[in-house]
C-alpha positions as CSV (number, residue, x, y, z in Angstrom):
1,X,71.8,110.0,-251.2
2,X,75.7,110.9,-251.1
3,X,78.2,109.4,-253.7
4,X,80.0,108.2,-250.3
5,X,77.0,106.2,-249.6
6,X,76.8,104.7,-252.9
7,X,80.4,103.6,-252.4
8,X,80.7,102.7,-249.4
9,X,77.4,100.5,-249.1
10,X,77.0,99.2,-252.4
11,X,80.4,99.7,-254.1
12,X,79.9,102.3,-256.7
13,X,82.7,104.0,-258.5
14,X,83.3,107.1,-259.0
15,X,82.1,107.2,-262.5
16,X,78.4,107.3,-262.0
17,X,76.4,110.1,-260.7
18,X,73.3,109.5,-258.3
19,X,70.0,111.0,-259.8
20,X,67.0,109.4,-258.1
21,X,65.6,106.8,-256.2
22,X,62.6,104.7,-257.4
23,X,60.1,102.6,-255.1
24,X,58.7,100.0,-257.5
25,X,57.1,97.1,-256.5
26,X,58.6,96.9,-253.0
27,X,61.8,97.2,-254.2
28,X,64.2,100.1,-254.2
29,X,66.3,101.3,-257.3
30,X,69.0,103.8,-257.2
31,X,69.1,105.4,-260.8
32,X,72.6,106.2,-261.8
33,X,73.9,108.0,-265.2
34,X,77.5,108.1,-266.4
35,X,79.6,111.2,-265.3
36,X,80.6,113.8,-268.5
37,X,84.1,113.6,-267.8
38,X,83.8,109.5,-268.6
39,X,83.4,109.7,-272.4
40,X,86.5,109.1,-273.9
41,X,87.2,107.1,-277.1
42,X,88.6,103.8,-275.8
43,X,90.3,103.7,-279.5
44,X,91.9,106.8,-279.6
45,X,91.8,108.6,-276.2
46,X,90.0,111.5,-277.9
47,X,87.3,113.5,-276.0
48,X,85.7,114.6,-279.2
49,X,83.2,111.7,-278.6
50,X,78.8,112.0,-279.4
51,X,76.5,109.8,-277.4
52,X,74.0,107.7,-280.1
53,X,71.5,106.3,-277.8
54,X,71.5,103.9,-274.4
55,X,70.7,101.1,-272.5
56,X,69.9,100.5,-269.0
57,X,71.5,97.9,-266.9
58,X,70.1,96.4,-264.2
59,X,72.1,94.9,-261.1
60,X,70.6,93.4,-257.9
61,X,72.8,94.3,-255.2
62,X,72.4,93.6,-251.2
63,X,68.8,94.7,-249.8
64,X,68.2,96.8,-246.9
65,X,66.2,95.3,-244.6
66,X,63.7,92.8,-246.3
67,X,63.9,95.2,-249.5
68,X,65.6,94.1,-252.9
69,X,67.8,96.7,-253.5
70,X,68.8,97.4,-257.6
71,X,71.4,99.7,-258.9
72,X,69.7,100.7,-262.8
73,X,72.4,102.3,-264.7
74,X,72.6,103.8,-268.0
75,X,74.7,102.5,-271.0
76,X,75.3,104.3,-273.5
77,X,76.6,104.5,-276.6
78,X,78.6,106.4,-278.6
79,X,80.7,107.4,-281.3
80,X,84.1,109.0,-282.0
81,X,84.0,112.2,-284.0
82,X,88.3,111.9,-284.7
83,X,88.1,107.8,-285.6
84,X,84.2,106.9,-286.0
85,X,84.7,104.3,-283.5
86,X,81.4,102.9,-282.2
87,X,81.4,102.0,-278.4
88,X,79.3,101.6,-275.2
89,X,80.5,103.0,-272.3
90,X,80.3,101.4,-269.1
91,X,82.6,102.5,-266.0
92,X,83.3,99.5,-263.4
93,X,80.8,98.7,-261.0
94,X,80.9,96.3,-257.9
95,X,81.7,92.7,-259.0
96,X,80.0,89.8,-257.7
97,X,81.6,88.7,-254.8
98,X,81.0,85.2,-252.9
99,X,81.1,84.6,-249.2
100,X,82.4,81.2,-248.4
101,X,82.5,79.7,-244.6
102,X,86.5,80.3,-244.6
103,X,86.0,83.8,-245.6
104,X,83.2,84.4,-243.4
105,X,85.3,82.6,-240.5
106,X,87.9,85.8,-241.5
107,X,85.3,88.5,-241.6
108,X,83.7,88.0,-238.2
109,X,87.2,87.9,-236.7
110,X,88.5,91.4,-237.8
C-alpha cells in the first residue's frame, strides 16, 4: 500500500508511515507508526527528544466493500532531553466528517 493511497482514500497525512496490513476478524487494519522526522518538542522546538513508551489508537474509517476498515496508529510518548517536557505525539489524521442531504445534493453534482 502507497502513502498516496493512504491519503487519497482514507485521508492520511503525511506524518505516518504504512507498515502492514492486518486481517482480523473480518476486518482490515492498516498499521501506521509516526515518521522520525515528527518528534519535535512541542515546548521548545528542539529535536533532542527520547520516546518513553506508546499507545495505539484506533480509528474506524470507511470500509471497502462490506469490510470495516480501521486505521491503528501508534502514540507515543516522549520526553525532551533540552526542557524535560513530557508529551505524546500525535500528527493530524482525517477528522470526522458528516454528509448531510445538502452536501450530498453538492457532491453528486460536481
Amino acid at each position: 500500500m502507497s502513502q498516496s493511497m493512504l491519503y487519497h482514500a482514507f485521508g492520511v497525512r503525511a506524518g505516518y508511515e504504512y507498515v502492514r496490513t492486518d486481517y482480523h476478524q473480518g476486518a482490515v487494519q492498516f498499521r501506521l507508526v509516526v515518521k522520525a522526522d515528527q518528534f519535535a518538542c512541542p515546548s521548545c522546538a528542539s529535536v533532542n527528544v527520547i520516546r518513553k513508551g506508546r499507545r495505539e489508537r484506533t480509528l474506524q474509517t470507511v470500509p471497502i466493500g462490506l469490510k470495516p476498515v480501521f486505521l491503528v496508529t501508534e502514540v507515543p510518548t516522549c520526553e525532551c532531553k533540552d526542557c524535560g517536557a513530557k508529551f505524546e505525539l500525535a500528527p493530524l489524521l482525517p477528522r470526522r466528517m458528516c454528509i448531510t442531504p445538502k452536501s450530498s445534493r453538492r457532491l453528486r453534482t460536481r
